[in-house]
N, C-alpha and C positions, 0 to 999 in steps of 0.2 A: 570662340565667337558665340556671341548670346543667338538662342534661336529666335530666328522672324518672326511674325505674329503671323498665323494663319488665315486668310481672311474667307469669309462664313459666306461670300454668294456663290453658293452651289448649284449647280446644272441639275433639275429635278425636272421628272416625269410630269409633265400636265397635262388633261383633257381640254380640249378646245371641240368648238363646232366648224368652225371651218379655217383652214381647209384640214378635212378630214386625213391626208396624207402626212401629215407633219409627222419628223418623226425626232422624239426624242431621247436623252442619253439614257445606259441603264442605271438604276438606282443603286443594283448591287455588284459585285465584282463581278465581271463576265469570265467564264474556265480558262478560256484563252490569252484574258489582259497579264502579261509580264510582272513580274511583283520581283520584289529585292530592292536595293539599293541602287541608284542612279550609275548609270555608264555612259556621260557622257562623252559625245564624237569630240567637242571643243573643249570647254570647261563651262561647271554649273556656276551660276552665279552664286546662288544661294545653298554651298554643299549640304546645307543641315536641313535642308525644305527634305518632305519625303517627295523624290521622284521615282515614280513606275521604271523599272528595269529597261532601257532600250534595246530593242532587237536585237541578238548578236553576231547573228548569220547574215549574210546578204541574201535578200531576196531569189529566190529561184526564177529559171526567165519559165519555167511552169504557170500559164494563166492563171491558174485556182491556187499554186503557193503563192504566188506574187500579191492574188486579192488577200489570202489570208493573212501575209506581212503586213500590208495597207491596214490592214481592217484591226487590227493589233496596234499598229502603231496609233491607229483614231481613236480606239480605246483606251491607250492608255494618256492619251492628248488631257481626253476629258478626265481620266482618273487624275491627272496631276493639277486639274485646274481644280477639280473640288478637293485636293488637298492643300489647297494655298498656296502653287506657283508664283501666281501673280494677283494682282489686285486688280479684279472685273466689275468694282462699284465704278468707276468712272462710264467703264464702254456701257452698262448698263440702265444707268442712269442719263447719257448724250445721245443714244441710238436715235435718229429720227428718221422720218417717211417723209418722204419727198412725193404727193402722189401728183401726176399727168399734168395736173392746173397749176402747178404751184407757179406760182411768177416769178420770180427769180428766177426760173426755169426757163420756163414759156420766153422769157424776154432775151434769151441768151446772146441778142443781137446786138443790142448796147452794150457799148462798151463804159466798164466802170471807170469811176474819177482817176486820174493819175497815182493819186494818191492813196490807190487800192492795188496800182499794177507795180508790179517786183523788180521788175528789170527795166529802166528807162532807155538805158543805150544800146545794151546787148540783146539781140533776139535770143529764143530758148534753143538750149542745145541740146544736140538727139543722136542718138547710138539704136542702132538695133544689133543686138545680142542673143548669144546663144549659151543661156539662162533659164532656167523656171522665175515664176514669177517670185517667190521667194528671194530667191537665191540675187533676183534683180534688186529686191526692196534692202538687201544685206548688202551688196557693192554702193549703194547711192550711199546708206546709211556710214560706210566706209568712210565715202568721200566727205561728208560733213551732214558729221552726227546732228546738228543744232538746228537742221534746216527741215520743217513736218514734210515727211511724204504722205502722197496718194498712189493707193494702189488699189486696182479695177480690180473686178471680182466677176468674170464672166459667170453670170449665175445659172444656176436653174430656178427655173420660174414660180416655181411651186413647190420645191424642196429645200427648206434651209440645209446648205454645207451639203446640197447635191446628195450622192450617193458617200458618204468619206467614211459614214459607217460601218460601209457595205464593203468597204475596199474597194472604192472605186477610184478611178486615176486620173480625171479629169484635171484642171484647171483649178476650179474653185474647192475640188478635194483636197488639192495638194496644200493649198494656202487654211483652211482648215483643218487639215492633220497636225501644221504647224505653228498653230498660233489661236489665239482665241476666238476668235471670229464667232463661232457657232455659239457666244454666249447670245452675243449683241442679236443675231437671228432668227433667235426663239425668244424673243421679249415681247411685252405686248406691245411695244410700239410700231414691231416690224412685222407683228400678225398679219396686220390688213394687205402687206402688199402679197403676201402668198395667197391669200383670202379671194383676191382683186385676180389673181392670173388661175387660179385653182378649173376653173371652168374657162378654158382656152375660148375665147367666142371672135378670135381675130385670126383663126389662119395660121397660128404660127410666128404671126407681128409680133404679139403682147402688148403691154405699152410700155410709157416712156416713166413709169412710176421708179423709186433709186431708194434705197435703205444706206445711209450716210452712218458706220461704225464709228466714231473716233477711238484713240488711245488702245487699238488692238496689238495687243504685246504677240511678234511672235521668239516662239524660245524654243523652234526645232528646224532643224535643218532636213531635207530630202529624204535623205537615207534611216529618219528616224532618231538621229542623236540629241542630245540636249544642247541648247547653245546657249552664249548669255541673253536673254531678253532685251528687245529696243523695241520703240513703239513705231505702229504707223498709224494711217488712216485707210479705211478702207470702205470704197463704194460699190454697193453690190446690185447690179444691172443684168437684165438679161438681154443677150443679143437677139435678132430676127432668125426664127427658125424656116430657114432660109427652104430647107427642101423639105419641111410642111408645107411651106407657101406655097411652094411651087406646087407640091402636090394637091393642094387644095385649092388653088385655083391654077388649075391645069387647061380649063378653057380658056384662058387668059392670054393672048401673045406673049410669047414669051419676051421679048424686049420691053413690052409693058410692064409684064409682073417684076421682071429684073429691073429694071426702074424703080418699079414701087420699092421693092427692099430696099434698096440703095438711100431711098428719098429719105425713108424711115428709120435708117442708121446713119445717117449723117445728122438728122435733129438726134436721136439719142446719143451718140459720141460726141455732138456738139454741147448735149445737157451736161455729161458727164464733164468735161473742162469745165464749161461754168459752176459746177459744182465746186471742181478743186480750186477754183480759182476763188470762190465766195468763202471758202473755210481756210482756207490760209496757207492750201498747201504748194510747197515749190521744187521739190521733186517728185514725177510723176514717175510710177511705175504701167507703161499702159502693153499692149500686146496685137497677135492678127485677133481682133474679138471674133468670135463665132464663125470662124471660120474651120473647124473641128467637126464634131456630130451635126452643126448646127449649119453647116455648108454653106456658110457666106462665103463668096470669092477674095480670094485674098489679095487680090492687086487690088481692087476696088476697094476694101475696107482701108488698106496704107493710101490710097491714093485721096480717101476722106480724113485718115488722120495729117496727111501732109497740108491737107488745103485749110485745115482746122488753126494748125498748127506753125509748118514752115515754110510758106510760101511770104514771099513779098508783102504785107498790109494784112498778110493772116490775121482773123478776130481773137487770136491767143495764143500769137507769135511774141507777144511780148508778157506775160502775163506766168510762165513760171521762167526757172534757172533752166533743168535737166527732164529729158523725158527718154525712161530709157524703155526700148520697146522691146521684152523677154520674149523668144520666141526659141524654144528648144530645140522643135522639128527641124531638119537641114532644111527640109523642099520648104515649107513652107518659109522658113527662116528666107534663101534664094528668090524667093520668087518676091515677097513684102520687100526687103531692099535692093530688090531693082527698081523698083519706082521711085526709091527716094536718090539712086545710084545713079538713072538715066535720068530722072525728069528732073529734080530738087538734089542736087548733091549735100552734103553735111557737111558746113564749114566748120564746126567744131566738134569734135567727139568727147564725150565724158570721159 
C-alpha cells in the first residue's frame, strides 16, 4: 500500500497576549511521550502513518499513575496529529466564534422554515447512557455513519482542551485526548473567546459566547488505543459555575441565585441546539453539562434538556434524529434519567 501523504498543519508553540494562560503543545519530543510503532486497541486505518506507541499497561488506579497515563496518552494525541494522522486544514480553516450577540443565537426562539427541520413526523429520539462522551459520538456513528453528529464539549473557560495536558480527566480532556479538537482551539479564530472569559467579571456565569469545530476527526478510544477515524462536529461551551456563583453571591437568597443559574443555562443549552440545528447536525451527543466540578444540579439541567428537547411542542423536538445523553457516573447517570423516567418517559430508545 503506497504511503499517505503527510499533511504539514502542525500544532506549534505561539505567543499571544491574551489570554496569558493558554497553553500550548511541545514543539519537541517530550521524555515521557511513547515512540515505536503503532499498537492499536481496534485496527489503524492508515497502518503505514507513523503512530506514537499506545499505552500498554492499564492505567494504575494510583491518582499520580493514572495522571501520568493521561498525560501520555495527550502527548502522544498531539505527536500523531503533527505526524499526519489526519487532515486538520478543514477544522482549521471552518473553526468559528460564535460570540453573546450573534443572532442566530440570540433569536433561538423562532423556529426555522420546515424546510430546515429533519424530522417532519417523528419527534427526536433519546437514550441516556452509560458512555463517555466519546464512546457516545462512536455508537451514534455505529448506527448511521452518513448522518453529521454534534458533540458538546463542556469546556473550560479559559483553557483550550482544559487541563488534557496535564492529565487531567475531565470531560472535555477525555474528548481531546481522542481526537483533534485541540487543533480547532488554539486558532485564531477561537482566541477571542478565551480572551473574552480570561478575567471572569460574571461570578462564575461566563457568557453565552460557543467555538463551533467542524470535521474533528477522532481516532482514539478511552483507554488510549488507536481506532479508525470518523469525523464529528464539535461545540465548545462553558457551563455556569455553579458553586462560584453561589459562592460569590452568597448574599443572594439562595432560591434567587438558584434561579439565576438555571435562567442562564437554559438560554445557553437552548443556544447550543440552535447551533446544531443551523449547521446541519442530527445526531447529538449531549450530557448532565456542568454538573461535575462545576455543580450545576443535575435534575435541573435534564429537566432543561427535556423541555428543550422532548416534551410535547418542544422548540427542538423536531429538529434532530437521536440525542444520546453520555453520562458514565452511576449516581449521576440515576438521578438525570429519572426525570426523563418519571416526568417524560422515552418512547424510543436509539
Amino acid at each position: 500500500m503506497d504511503n499517505p501523504p503527510h499533511h504539514s498543519h502542525r500544532l506549534r508553540r505561539q505567543s499571544i497576549d491574551n489570554p496569558p494562560r493558554v497553553r500550548y503543545p511541545p514543539q519537541q519530543s517530550h521524555p515521557n511521550l511513547p515512540q515505536g510503532n503503532p499498537s492499536p486497541a481496534h485496527h489503524t486505518p492508515q497502518a503505514s502513518r507513523p503512530y506514537p506507541q499506545a499505552p500498554q499497561q492499564a492505567p494504575s488506579r494510583d491518582r499520580q499513575s493514572r495522571r501520568v497515563f493521561l498525560q501520555n496518552v495527550a502527548l502522544a494525541t498531539v505527536e500523531a496529529i503533527n505526524n499526519g494522522i489526519v487532515d486538520v486544514s478543514k477544522t482549521q480553516s471552518r473553526t468559528r466564534l460564535f460570540l453573546p450577540d450573534a443572532p442566530e443565537l440570540v433569536n433561538w426562539r423562532q423556529t426555522p422554515p420546515q424546510s430546515r427541520r429533519y424530522s417532519t413526523r417523528n419527534p427526536v429520539s433519546s437514550a441516556v447512557l452509560s458512555m463517555s462522551t466519546t464512546e457516545g459520538a462512536h455508537y451514534l456513528h455505529s448506527l448511521d455513519p452518513t448522518k453529521k453528529i454534534g458533540v458538546l464539549n463542556f469546556a473550560s473557560a479559559t483553557h483550550p482542551g482544559g487541563g488534557f495536558l496535564e492529565g487531567a480527566k475531565a470531560q472535555e480532556e477525555s474528548i481531546a485526548r481522542a481526537s483533534s479538537l485541540y487543533v480547532s482551539l488554539i486558532t485564531e479564530t477561537a482566541r477571542p473567546f478565551y480572551a473574552l472569559h480570561d478575567k471572569d467579571e460574571k461570578g462564575g456565569f461566563y457568557s453565552h459566547a460557543m467555538i463551533y469545530s467542524p470535521n474533528i476527526h477522532i481516532f482514539r478510544d478511552d483507554a488510549g488505543g488507536w481506532i479508525a477515524p470518523f469525523e464529528v462536529d464539535v461545540l465548545t461551551s462553558p457551563a455556569v459555575n455553579a458553586g462560584k456563583a453561589r459562592k460569590v453571591f452568597r448574599k443572594v437568597p439562595h432560591d434567587e441565585i438558584e434561579a439565576r443559574i438555571q435562567e442562564h443555562m437554559k438560554e445557553r443549552m437552548a443556544r447550543v441546539l440552535a447551533l446544531f440545528e443551523k449547521q446541519g447536525a442530527r445526531n447529538l451527543v449531549l450530557g448532565s453539562f456542568g454538573t461535575g466540578v462545576f455543580r450545576n444540579d443535575v435534575k435541573a439541567m435534564a429537566r432543561i434538556w427535556r423541555d428543550l428537547l422532548l416534551v410535547p411542542g418542544a422548540r427542538f423536538a423536531m429538529s434532530f434524529d437521536a440525542v444520546a445523553f453520555t453520562i458514565p457516573d452511576s449516581n449521576t447517570k440515576h438521578k438525570f434519567e429519572s426525570v426523563f423516567n418519571v416526568l417524560n418517559p422515552i418512547p424510543v430508545q436509539i
